[in-house]
Backbone bond lengths (Angstrom), bond angles and torsions (degrees), N, CA, C in turn:
res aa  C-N    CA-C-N  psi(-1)  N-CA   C-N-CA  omega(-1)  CA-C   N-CA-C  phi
1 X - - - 1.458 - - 1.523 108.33 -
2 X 1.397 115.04 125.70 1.194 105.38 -165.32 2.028 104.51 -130.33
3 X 1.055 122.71 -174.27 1.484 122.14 160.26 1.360 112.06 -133.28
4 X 1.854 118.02 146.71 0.970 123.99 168.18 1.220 106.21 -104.45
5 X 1.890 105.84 149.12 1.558 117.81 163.09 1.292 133.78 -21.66
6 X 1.222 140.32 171.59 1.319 125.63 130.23 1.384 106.47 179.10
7 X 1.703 114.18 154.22 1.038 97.44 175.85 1.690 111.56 -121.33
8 X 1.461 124.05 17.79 1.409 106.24 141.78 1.158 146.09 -28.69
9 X 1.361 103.47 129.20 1.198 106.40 -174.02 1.536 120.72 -77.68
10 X 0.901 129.36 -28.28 1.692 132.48 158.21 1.278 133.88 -66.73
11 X 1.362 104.02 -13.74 1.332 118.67 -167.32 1.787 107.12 -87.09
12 X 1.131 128.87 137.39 1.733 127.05 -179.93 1.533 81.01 -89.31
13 X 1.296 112.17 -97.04 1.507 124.33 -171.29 1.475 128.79 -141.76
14 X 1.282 117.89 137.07 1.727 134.34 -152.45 1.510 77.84 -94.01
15 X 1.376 123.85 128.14 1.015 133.11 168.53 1.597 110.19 -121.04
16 X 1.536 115.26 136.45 1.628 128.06 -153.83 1.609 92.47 -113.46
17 X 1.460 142.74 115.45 1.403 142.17 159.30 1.412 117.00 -94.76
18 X 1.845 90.29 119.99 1.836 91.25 -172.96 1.712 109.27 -67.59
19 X 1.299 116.28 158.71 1.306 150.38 179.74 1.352 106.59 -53.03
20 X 1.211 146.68 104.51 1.058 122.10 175.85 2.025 115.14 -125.81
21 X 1.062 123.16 105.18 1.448 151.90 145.03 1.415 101.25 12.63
22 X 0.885 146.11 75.77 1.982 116.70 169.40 1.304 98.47 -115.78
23 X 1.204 128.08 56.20 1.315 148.58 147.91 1.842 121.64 72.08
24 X 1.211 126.15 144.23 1.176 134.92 -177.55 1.634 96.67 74.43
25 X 1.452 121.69 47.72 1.005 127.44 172.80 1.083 118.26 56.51
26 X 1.428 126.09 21.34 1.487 139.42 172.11 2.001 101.72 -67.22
27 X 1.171 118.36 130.86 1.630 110.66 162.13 0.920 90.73 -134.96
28 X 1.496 115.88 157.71 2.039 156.53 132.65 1.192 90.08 -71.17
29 X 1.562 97.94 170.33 1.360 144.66 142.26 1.015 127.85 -129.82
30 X 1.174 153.01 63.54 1.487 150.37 -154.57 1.729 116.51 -89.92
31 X 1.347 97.53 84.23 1.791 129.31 175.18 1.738 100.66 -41.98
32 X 1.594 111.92 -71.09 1.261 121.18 178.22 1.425 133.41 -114.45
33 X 0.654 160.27 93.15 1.948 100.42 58.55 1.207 110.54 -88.12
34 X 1.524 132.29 152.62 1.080 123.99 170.08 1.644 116.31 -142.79
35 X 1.363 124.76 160.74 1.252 110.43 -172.91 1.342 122.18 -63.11
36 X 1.035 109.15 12.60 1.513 127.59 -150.41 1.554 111.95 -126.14
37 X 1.195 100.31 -26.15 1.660 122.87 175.19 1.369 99.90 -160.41
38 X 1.488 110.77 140.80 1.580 117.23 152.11 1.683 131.42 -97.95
39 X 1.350 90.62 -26.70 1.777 104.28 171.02 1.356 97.11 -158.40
40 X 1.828 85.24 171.59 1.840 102.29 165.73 1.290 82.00 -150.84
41 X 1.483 97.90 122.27 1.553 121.17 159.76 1.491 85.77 89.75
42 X 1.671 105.06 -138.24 1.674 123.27 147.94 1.620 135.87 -43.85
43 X 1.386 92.84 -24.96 1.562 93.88 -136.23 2.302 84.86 -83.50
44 X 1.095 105.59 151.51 1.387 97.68 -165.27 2.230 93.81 -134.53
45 X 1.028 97.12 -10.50 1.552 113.71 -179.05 1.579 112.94 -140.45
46 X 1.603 104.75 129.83 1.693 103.10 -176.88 1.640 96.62 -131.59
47 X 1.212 161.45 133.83 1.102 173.47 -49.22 1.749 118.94 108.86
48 X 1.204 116.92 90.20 1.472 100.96 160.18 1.983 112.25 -114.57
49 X 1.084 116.69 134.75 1.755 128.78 -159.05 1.322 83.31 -123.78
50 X 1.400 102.23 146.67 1.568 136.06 -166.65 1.474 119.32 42.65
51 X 1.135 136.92 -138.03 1.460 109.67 3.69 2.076 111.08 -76.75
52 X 1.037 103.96 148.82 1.700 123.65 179.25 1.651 103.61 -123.51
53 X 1.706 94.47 177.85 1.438 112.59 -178.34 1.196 99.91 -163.15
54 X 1.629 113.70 89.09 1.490 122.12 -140.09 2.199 90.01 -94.12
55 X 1.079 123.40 137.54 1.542 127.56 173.90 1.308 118.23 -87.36
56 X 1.368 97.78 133.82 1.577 117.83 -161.65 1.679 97.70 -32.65
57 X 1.302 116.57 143.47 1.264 126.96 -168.79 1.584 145.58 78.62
58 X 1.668 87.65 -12.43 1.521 110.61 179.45 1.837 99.64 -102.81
59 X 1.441 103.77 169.03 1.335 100.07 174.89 1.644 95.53 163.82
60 X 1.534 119.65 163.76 1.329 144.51 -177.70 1.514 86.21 -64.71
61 X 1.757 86.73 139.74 1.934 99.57 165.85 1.559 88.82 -162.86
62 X 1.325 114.34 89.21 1.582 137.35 154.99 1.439 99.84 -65.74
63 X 1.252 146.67 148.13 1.368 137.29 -169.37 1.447 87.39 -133.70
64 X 1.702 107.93 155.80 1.689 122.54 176.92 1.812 101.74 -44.78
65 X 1.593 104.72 123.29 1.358 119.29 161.77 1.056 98.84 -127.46
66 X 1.845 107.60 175.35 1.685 114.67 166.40 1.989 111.67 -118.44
67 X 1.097 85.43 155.06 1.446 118.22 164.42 1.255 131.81 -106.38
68 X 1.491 119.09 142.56 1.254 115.95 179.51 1.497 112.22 -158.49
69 X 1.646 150.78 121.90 1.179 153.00 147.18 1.691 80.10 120.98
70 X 0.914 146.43 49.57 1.700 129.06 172.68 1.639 96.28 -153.13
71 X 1.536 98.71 179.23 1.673 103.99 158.48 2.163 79.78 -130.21
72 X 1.474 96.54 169.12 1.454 117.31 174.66 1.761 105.90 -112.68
73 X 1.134 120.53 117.70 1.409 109.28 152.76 1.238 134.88 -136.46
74 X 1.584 109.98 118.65 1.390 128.60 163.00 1.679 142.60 -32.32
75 X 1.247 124.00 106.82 1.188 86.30 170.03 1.455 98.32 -157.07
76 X 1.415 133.76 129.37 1.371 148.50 -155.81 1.382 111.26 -97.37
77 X 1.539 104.10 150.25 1.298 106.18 172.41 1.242 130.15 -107.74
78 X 2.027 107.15 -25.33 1.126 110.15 -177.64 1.814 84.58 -151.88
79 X 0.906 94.30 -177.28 1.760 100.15 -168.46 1.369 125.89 60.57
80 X 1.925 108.10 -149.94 1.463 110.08 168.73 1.374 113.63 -159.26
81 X 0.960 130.01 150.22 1.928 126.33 -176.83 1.714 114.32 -130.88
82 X 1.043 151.36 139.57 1.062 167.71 -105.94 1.415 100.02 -158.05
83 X 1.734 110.25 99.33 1.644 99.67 179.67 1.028 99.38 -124.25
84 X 1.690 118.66 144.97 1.481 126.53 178.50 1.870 96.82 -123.50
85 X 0.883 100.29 166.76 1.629 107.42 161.79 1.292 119.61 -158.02
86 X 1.360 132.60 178.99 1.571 131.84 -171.40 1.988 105.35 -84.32
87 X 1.235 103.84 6.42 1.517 96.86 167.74 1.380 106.91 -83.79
88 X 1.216 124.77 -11.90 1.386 131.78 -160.77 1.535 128.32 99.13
89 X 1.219 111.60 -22.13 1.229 134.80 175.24 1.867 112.11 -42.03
90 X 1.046 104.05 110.31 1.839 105.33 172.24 1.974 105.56 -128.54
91 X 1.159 106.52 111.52 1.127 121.97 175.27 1.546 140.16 -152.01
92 X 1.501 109.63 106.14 1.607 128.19 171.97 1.681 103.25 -23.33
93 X 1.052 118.58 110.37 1.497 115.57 142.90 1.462 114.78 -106.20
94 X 1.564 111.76 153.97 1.367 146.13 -164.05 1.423 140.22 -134.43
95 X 0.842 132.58 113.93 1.663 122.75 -166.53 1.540 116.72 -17.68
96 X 1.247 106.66 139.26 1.384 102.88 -174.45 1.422 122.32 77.07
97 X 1.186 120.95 -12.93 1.548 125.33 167.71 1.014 133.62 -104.67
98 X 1.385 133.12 158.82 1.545 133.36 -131.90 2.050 99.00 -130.76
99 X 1.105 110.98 91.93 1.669 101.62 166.39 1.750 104.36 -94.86
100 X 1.219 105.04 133.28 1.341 131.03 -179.27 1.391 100.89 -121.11
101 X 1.650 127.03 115.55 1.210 145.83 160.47 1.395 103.23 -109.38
102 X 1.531 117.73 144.86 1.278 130.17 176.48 1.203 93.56 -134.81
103 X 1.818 118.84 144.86 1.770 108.20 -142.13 1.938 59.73 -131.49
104 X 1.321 135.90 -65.95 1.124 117.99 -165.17 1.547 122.59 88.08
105 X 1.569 105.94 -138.30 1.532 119.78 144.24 1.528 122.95 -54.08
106 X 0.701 114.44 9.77 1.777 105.88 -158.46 1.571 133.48 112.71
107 X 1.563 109.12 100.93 1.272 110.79 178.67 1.571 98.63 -127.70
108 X 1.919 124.22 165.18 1.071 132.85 140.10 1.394 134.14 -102.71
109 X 0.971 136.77 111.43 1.646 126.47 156.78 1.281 140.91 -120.37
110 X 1.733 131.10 151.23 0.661 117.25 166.17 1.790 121.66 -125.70
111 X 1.543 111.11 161.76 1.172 135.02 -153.67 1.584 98.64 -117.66
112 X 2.004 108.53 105.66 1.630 106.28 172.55 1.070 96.73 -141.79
113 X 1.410 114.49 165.55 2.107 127.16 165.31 1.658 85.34 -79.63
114 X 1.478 87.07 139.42 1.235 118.57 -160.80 2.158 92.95 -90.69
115 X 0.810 109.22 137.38 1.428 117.94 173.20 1.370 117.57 -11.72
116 X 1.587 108.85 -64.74 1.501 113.59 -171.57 1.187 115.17 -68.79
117 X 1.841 134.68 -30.60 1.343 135.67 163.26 1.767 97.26 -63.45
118 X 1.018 127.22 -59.68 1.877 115.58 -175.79 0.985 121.81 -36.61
119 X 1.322 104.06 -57.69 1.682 101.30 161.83 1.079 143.01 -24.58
120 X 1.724 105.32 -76.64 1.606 108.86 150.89 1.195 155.84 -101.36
121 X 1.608 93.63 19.59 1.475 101.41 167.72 1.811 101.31 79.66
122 X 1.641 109.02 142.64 1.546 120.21 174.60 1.313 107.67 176.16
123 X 1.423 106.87 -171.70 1.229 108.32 -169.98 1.349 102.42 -100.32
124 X 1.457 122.61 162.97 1.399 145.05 149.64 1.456 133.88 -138.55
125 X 1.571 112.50 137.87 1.385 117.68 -159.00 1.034 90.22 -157.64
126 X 1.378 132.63 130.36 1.880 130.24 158.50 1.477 95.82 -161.61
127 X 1.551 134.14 -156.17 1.150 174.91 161.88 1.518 122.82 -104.80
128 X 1.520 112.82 143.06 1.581 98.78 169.57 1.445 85.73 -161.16
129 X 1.416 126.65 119.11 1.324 161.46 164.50 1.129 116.70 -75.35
130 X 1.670 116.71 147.62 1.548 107.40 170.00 1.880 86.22 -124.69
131 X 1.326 115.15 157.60 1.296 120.07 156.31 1.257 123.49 -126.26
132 X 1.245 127.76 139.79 1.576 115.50 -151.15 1.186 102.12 -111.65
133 X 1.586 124.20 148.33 1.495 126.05 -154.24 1.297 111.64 -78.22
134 X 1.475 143.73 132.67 1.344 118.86 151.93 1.253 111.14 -37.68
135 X 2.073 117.46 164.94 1.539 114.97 -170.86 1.228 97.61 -87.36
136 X 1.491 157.50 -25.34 1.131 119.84 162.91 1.462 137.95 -67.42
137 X 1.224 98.75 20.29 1.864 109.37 179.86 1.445 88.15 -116.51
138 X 1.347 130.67 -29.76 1.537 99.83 -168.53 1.619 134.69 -25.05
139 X 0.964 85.80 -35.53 1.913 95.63 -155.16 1.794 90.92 -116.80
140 X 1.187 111.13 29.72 1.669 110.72 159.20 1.348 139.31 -61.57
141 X 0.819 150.66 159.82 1.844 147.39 -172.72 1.849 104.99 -61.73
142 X 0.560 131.77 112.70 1.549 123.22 -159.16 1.877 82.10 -79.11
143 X 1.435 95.17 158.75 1.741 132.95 177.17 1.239 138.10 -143.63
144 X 1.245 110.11 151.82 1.325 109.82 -162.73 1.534 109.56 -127.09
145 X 1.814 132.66 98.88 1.874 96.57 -167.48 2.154 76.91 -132.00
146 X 1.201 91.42 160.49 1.195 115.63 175.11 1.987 118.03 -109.91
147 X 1.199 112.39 132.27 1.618 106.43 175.67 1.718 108.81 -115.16
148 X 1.020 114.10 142.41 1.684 123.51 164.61 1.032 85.68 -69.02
149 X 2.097 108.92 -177.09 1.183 117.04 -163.59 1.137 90.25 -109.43
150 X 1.257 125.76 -32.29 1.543 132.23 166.41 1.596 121.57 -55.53
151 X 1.017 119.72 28.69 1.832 124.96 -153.70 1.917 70.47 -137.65
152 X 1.251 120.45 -59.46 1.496 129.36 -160.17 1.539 108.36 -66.71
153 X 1.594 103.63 113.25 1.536 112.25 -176.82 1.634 104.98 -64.77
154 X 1.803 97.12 141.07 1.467 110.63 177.67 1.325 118.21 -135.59
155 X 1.281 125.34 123.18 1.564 110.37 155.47 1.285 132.29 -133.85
156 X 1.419 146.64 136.38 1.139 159.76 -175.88 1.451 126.24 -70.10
157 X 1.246 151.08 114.95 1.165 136.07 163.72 1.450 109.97 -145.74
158 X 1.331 128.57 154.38 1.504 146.07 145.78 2.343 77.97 59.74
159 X 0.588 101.78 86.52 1.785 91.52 160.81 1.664 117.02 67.66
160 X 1.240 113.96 3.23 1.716 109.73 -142.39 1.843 94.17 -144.83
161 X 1.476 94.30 119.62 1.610 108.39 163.31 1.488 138.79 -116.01
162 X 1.530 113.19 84.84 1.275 104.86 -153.61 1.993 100.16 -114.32
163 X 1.990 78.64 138.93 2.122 77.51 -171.11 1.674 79.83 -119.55
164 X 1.324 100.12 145.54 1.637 102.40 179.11 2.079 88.26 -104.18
165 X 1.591 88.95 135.53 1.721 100.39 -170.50 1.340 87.48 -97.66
166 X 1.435 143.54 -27.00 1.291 122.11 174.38 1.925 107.07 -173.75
167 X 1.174 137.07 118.06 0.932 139.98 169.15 1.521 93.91 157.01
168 X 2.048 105.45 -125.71 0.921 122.37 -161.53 1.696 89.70 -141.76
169 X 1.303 121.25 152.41 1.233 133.13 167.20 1.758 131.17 -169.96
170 X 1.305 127.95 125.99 1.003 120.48 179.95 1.608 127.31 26.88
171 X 1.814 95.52 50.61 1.454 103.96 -179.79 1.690 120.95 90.02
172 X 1.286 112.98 -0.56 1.391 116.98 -179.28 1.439 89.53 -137.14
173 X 2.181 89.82 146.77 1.263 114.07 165.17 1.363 107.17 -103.60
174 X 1.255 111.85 142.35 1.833 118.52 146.61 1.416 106.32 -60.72
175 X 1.382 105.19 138.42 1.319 133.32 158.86 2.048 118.94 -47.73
176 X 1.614 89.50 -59.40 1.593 109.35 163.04 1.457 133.63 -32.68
177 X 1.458 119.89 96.04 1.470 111.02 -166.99 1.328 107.26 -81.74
178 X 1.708 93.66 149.97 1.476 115.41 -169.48 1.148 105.27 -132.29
179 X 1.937 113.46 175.25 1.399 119.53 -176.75 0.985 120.79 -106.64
180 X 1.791 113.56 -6.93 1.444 108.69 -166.69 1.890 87.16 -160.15
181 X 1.537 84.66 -166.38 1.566 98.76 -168.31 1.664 95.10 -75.99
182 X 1.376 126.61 139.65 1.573 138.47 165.33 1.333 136.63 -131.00
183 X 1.068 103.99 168.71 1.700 107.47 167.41 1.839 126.68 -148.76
184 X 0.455 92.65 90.55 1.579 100.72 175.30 1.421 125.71 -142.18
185 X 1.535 94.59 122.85 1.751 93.72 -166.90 1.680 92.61 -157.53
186 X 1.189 111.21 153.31 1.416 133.09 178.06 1.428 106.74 -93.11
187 X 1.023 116.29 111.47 1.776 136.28 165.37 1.711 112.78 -102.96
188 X 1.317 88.10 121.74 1.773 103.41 176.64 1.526 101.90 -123.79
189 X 1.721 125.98 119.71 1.444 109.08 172.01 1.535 104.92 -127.56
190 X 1.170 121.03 165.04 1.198 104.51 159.36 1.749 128.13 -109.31
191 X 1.225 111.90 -144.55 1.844 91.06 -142.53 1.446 90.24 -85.15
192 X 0.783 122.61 153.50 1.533 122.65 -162.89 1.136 149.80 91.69
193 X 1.645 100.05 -32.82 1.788 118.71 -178.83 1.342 93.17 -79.28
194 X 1.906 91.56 169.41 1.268 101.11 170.74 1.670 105.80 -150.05
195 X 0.957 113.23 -176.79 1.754 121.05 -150.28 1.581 92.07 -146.07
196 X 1.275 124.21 130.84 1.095 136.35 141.60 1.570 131.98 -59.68
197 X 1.236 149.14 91.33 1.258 144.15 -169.31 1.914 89.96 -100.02
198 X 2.186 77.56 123.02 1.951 74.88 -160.52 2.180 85.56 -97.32
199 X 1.413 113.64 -164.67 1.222 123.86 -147.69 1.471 92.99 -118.77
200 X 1.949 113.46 27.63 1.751 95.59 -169.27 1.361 106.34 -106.19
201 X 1.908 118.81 13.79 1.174 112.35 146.32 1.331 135.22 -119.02
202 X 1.664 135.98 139.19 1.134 132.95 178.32 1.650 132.63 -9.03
203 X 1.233 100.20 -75.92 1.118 132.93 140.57 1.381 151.82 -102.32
204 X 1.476 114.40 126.08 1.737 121.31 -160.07 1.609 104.94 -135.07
205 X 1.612 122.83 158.94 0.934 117.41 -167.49 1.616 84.24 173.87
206 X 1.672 108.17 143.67 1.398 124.70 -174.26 1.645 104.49 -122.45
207 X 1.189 115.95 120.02 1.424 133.39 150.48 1.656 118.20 -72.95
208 X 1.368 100.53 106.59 1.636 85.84 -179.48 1.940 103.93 -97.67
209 X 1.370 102.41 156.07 1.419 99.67 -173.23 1.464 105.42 -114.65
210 X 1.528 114.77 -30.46 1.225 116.29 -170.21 1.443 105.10 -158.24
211 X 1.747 115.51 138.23 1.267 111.03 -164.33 1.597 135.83 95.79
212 X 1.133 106.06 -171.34 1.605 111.92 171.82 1.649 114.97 -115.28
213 X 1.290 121.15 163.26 1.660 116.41 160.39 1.871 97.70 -158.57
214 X 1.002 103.34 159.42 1.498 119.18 169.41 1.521 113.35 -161.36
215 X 1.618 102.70 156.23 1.311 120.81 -166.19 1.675 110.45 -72.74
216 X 1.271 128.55 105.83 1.260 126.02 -158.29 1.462 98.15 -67.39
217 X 1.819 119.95 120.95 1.186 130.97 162.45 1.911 104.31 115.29
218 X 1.227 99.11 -25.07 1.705 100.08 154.25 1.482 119.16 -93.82
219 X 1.662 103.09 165.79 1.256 114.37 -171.39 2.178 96.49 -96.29
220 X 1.411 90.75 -179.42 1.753 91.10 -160.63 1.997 133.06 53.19
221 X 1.083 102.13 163.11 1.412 96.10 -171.64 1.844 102.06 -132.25
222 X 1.381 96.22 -127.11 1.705 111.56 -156.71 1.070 124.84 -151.34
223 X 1.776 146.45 94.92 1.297 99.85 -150.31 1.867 87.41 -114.61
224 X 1.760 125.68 -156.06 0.788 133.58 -153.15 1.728 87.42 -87.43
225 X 1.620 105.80 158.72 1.380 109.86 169.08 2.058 102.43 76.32
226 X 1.086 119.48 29.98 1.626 127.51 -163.64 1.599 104.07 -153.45
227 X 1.824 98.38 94.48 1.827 103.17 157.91 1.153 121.11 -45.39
228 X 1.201 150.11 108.47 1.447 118.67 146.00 1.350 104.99 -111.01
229 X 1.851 94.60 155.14 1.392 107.65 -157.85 1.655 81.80 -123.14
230 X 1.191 101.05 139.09 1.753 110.55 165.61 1.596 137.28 -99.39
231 X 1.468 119.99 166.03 1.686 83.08 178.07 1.249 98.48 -89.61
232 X 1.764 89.91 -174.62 1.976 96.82 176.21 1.352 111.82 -91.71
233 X 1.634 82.61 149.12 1.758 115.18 -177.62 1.316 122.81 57.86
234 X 1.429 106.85 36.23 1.547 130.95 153.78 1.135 111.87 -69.15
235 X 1.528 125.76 130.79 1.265 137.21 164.64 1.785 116.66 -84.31
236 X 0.969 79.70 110.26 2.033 77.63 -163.37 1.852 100.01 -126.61
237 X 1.396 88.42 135.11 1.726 112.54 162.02 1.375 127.72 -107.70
238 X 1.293 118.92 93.58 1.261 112.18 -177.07 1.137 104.57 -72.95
239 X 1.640 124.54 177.69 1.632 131.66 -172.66 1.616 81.86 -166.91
240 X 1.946 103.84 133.10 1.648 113.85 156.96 1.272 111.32 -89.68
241 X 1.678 91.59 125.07 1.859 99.92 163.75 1.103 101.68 -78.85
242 X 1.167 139.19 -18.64 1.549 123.17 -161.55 2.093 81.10 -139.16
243 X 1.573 91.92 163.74 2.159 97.43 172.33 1.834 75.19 -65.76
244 X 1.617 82.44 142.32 1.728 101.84 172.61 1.106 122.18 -140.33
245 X 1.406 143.27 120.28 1.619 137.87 148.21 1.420 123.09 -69.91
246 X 1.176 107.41 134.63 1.876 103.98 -173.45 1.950 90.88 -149.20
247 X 1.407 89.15 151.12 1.421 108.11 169.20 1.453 120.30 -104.78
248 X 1.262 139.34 110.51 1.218 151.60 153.03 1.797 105.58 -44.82
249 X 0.949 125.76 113.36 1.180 147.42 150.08 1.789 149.22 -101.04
250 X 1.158 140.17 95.75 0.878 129.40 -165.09 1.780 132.36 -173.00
251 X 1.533 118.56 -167.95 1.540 110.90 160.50 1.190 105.11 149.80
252 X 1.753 109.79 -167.19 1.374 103.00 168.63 1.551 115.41 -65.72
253 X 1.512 119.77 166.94 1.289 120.97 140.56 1.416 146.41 -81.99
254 X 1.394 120.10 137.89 1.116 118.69 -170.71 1.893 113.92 -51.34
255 X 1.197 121.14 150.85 1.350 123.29 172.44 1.667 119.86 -62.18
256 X 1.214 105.16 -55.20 1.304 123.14 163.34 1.617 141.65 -88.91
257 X 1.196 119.66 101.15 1.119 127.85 -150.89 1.752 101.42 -50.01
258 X 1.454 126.94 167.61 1.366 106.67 -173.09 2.073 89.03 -137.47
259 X 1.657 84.67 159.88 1.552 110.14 172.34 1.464 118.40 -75.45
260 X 1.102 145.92 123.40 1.297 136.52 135.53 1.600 145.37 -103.40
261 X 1.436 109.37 132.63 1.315 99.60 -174.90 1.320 110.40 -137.45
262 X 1.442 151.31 136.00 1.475 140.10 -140.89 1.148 112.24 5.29
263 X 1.339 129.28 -125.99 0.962 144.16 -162.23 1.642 127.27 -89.60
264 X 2.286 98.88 6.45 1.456 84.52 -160.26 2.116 69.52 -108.82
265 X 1.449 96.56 -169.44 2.053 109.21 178.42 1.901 97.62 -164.27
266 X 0.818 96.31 94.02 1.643 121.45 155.12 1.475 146.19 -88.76
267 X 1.424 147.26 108.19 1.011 125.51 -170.09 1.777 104.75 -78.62
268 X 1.034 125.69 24.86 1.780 149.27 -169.36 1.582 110.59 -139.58
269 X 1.518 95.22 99.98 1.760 98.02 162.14 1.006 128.03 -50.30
270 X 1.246 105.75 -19.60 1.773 119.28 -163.11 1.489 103.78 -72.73
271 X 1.508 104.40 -67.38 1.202 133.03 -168.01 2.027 107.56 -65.69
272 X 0.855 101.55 -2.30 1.555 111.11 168.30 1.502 104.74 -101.50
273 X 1.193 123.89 -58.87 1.778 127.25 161.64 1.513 105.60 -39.78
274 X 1.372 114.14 -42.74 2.047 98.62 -170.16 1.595 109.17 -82.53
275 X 1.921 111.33 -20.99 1.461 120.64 179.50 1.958 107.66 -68.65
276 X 1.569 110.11 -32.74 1.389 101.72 -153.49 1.910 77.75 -101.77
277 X 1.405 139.93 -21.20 2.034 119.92 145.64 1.396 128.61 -33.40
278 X 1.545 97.59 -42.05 1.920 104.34 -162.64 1.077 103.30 -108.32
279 X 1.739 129.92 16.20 1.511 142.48 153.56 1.700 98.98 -69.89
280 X 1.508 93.95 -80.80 1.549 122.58 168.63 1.256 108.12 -21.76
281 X 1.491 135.81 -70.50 1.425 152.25 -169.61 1.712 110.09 -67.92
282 X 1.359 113.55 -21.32 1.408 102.94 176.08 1.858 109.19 109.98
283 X 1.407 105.60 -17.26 1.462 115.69 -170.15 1.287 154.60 -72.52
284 X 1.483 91.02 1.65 2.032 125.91 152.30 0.761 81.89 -54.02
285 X 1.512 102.14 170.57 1.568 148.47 135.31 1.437 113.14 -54.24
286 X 1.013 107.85 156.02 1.811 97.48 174.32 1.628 106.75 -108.48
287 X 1.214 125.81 -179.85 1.353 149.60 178.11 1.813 96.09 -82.54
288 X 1.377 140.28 90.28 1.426 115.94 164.01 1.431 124.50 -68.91
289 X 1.545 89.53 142.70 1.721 117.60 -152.57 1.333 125.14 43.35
290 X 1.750 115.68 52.32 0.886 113.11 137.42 1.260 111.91 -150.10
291 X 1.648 121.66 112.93 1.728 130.66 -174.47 1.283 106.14 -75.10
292 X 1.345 151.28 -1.51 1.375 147.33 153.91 1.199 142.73 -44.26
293 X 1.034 146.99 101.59 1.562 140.79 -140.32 1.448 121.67 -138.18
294 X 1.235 130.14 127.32 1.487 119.63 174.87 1.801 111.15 -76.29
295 X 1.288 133.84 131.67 0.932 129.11 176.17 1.383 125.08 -65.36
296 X 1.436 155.96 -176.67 1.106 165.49 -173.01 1.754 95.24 -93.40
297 X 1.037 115.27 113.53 1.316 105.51 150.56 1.930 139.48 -52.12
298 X 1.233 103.23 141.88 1.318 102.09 -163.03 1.605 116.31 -111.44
């Protein structure tokens, strides 16, 4: 995890996420956490996977883990993934659609290509976020809700396609319930347009996925695979040098700084020590029909 220069003036810091391999040409990028940042806004985990072009028979097999103090959210760019969890919940997500897990007290799930992609093989590329609970939600009823893509507010103007996947944005709400103030929204422009990123959240910061962008009226730009995090209550215009996809990210910050350890996020050491016992001990819920399990790290 590294940082790039810069001398924008809005900009805090361009943060660079190394590449990482998990075999059969599978890659991450893992934006957040970083030593460099731990969050923006909520969001306390940033993940971008592939893009791949997985061959008939091959495919993603994330096996039942647990969660605890976060929600997870999904959202794809190309392909499809197969999520079950111990609520019972089994559900296809798809480009453009929104899985919202709330891990709470304690949830498990797991993440596979669903039969009919194994078969014949395709591509996959999306995002998968964690957002970490305010502390009076920690220990909430955990949930499971799914959105069409058509549920996900969109609007178009002058070059510019922006769907907010969950918060608040330029006049649109997400459908997707949340715990706190957010931002996350999918920006598509093309080469030339430009986007206003207005100052009505705390914290803001752009994931670009594809393409170029730069700060209209500074020199240097942004390229794909590059956080940048801005300061607050900068009035900023981005502009694509190149057709670009970028992720809007953001919100208030939590009050209390939070713990992480695999897969669980606590503002309580404790309560991360009693989550990674009752992993160990057997004391989730399980995934029904599927006995497969990731172990506790050691």
């Amino acid at each position: 995890m590294t940082l790039r220069e810069t001398d924008i003036d809005a900009v805090d810091m361009i943060i660079l996420p190394p590449v990482r391999d998990l075999g059969d040409g599978f890659t991450v990028r893992r934006a957040l956490p970083s030593a460099h940042q731990r969050m923006v806004g909520p969001f306390i985990f940033f993940d971008e996977f592939g893009p791949i072009t997985m061959r008939a028979g091959d495919g993603m097999d994330v096996r039942p883990h647990p969660h605890i103090g976060l929600a997870t959210v999904s959202y794809l760019l190309e392909g499809e993934i197969l999520h079950r969890d111990s609520l019972g919940s089994v559900q296809t997500i798809r480009p453009g659609e929104v899985n919202w897990m709330t891990a709470g007290r304690g949830i498990v799930h797991s993440e596979r290509t669903g039969p009919e992609v194994r078969a014949s093989g395709g591509p996959l590329f999306g995002l998968q976020t964690w957002v970490a609970l305010p502390t009076a939600h920690e220990e909430t009823a955990p949930e499971f809700f799914h959105h069409g893509a058509a549920e996900i507010p969109q609007a178009e103007a002058d070059g510019v396609t922006i769907r907010v996947v969950a918060g608040t944005s330029d006049g649109m709400t997400s459908p997707v319930r949340t715990f706190s103030d957010m931002l996350y929204a999918d920006v598509a422009l093309a080469e030339g347009a430009r986007y206003q990123l207005k100052a009505e959240h705390i914290e803001r910061a752009v994931y670009v996925i594809e393409g170029a962008i730069a700060v209209e009226g500074q020199e240097g730009g942004f390229a794909a695979g590059e956080l940048v995090i801005f300061k607050p209550d900068a009035e900023i215009v981005l502009r694509a040098t190149d057709p670009a996809r970028i992720m809007l990210v953001g919100g208030e910050p939590l009050a209390e700084p939070r713990n992480i350890f695999w897969n669980f996020v606590s503002s309580s050491k404790d309560r991360i020590d009693q989550a990674k016992a009752d992993w160990k001990q057997g004391r989730f819920d399980r995934v029904p029909g599927d006995s497969e399990f990731i172990p506790l790290p050691e």
